[in-house]
N, C-alpha and C positions, 0 to 999 in steps of 0.2 A: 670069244666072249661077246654076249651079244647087249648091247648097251637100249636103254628105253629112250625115248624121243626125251626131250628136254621138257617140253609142256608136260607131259605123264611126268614128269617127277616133281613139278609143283602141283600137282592137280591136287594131292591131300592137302596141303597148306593152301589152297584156294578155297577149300572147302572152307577147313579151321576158320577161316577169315572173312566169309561169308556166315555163318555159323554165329560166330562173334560179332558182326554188324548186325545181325537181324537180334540177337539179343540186346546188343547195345538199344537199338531202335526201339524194340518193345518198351526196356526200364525208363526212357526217356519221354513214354506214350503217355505214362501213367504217372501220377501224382498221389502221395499220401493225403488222408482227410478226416477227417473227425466230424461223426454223428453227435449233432445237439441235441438231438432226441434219446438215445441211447446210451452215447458217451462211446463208443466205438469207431478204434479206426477203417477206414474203409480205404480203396482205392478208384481214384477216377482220372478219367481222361486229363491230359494235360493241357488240354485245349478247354474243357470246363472251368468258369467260375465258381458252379456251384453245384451240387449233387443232388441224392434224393437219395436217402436210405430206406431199406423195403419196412420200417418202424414208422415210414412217413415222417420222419425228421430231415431238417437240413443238412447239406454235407460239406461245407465250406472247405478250401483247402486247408492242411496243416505247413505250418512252420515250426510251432515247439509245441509238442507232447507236455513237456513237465510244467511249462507255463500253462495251461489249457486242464491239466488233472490239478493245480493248484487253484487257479480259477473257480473252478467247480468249488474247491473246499471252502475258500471266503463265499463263496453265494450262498453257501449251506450253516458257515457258522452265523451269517448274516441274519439269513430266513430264519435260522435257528434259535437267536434269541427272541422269535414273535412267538415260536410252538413254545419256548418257554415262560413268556410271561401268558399267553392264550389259557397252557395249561394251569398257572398260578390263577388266572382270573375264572376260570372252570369252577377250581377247588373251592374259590368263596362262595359260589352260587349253594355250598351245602347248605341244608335248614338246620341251623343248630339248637332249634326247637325240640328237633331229633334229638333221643338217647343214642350216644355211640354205641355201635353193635359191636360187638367185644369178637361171635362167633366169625366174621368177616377178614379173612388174612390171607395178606400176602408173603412171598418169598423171594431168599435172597440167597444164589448158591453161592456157596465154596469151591476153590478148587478141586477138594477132593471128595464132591459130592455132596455133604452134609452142607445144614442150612439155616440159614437165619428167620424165624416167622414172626410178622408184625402184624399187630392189630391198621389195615386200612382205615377203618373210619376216622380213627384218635390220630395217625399222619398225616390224611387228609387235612384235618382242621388244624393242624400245626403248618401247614403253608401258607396260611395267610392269617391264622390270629398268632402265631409266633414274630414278630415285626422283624427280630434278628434273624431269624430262621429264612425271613424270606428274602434278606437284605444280602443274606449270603450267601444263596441259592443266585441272586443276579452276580455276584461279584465272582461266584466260583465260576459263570457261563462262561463270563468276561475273559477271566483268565484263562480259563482253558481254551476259548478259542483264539487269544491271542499264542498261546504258547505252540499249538498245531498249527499257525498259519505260518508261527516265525521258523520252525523247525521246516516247514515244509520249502519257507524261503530260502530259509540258510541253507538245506541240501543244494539248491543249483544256485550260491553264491548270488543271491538276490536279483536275479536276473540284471536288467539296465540299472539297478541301485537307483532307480527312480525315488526324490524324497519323499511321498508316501509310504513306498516298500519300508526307506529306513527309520519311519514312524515307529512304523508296528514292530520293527527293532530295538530300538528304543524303550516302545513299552513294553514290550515280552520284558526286559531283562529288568523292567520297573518294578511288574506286577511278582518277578521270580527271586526280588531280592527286597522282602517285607513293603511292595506295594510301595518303595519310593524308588526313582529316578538316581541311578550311576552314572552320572559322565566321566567316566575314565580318561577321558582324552579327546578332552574337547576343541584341542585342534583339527580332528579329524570333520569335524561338523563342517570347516570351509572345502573338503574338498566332498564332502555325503551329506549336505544339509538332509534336514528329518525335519518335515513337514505338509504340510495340506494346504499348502497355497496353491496347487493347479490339480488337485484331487476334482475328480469329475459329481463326486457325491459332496455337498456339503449343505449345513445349517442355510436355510432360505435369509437369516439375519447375515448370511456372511461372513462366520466366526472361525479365525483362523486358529490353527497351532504349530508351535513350531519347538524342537528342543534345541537349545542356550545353552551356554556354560551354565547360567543362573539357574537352568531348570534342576541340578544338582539337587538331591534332597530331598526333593518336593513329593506330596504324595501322589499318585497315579489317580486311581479309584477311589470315590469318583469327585475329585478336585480338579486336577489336568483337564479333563475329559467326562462326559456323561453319558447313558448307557447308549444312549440314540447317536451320540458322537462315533463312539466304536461301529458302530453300525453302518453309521456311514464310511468308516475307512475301510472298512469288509467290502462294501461294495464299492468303494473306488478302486481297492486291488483288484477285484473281480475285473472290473471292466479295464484296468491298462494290462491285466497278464492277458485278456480275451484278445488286444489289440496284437500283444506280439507273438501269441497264439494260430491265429487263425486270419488267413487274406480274408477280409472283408471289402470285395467291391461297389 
């Protein structure tokens, strides 16, 4: 029998193990990142602060993906209520001098293809000489982007439960239970206070909120809060999930 030298019979597992270091080393080279221009992650050195994506956007490192895609979503329902009132202030510019043009329509699909047809001009001018009509056009914004921000918070369990986060907790379940305020269990509030005492966006006058036992009942929209108040909690979530989102040096 003829036996192999000792070194030849770990030479395979010297490889494996060389093999395995040089990939360790690689995964270790490289850093996750996220395009602000794009919204795409990217990969970069781990010795980089910061990137360049070939979109000409920044590439900051990542820490949380679902903080940094929620981010996004409060910046967007923020911006969002300006293209809403923009458009509302658009529609009043109509001359109602004009006769409504009746031949002018638009559409509204169905699921299963068939369709709804409106007269444009006569809906036009129902956005801003309808007072209720437009009063509920802001309240529907309001709530619906409080309800996509809170749904998108509640999935990753509200990230740091920061009291701003558990604001818009708060009023999500205000605005989804006849537009007043549940405190269920308002012992909870000493250990998750909910409010905008260190929110980065606030009223230039200083104006705080915060929910109480007391707040119980109360109505939401627009009593608690006013449309420009919501707006600024949008963008103060924006900017603490950017913080735990993304190293900013």
């Amino acid at each position: 029998m003829i036996f192999a030298p000792i070194g030849a019979a770990f030479e395979p597992k010297r490889r494996f193990i060389r093999r395995f270091a040089a990939l360790y080393h690689d995964e270790m080279a490289i850093k996750d990142a996220i395009c602000f221009g794009c919204d795409t992650v990217r990969q970069i050195d781990a010795a980089q602060s910061e990137g360049r994506c070939n979109c000409g956007g920044k590439v900051p490192p990542l820490r949380n993906l679902d903080a940094f895609r929620t981010a996004r979503l409060a910046h967007r329902l923020g911006g969002g209520y300006y293209v809403h009132s923009a458009i509302i202030d658009v529609a009043s510019g109509v001359d109602r001098n004009q006769p409504i043009n009746w031949n002018i329509t638009r559409e509204v699909f169905r699921k299963d293809g068939t369709k709804h047809v409106f007269s444009f001009d006569h809906y036009l001018r129902e956005a801003f000489e309808n007072s209720k009509t437009k009063d509920d056009l802001d309240r529907v914004w309001v709530t619906g982007g409080l309800i996509g921000l809170a749904d998108a918070l509640d999935r990753n369990g509200y990230f740091d439960r920061a009291p701003h986060l558990e604001l818009v907790r708060h009023l999500r379940n205000g605005v989804s239970h006849g537009n007043r305020f549940r405190i269920d269990r308002p012992k909870n509030l000493a250990k998750y206070p909910a409010h905008n005492f260190v929110a980065s966006v606030r009223s230039p006058a200083g104006t705080s909120f915060e929910i109480t036992a007391t707040t119980d009942g109360k109505k939401v929209m627009f009593d608690f809060m006013g449309p420009a108040d919501f707006i600024d909690l949008f963008m103060s979530v924006e900017v603490h999930l950017f913080s735990l989102a993304v190293e900013i040096t």
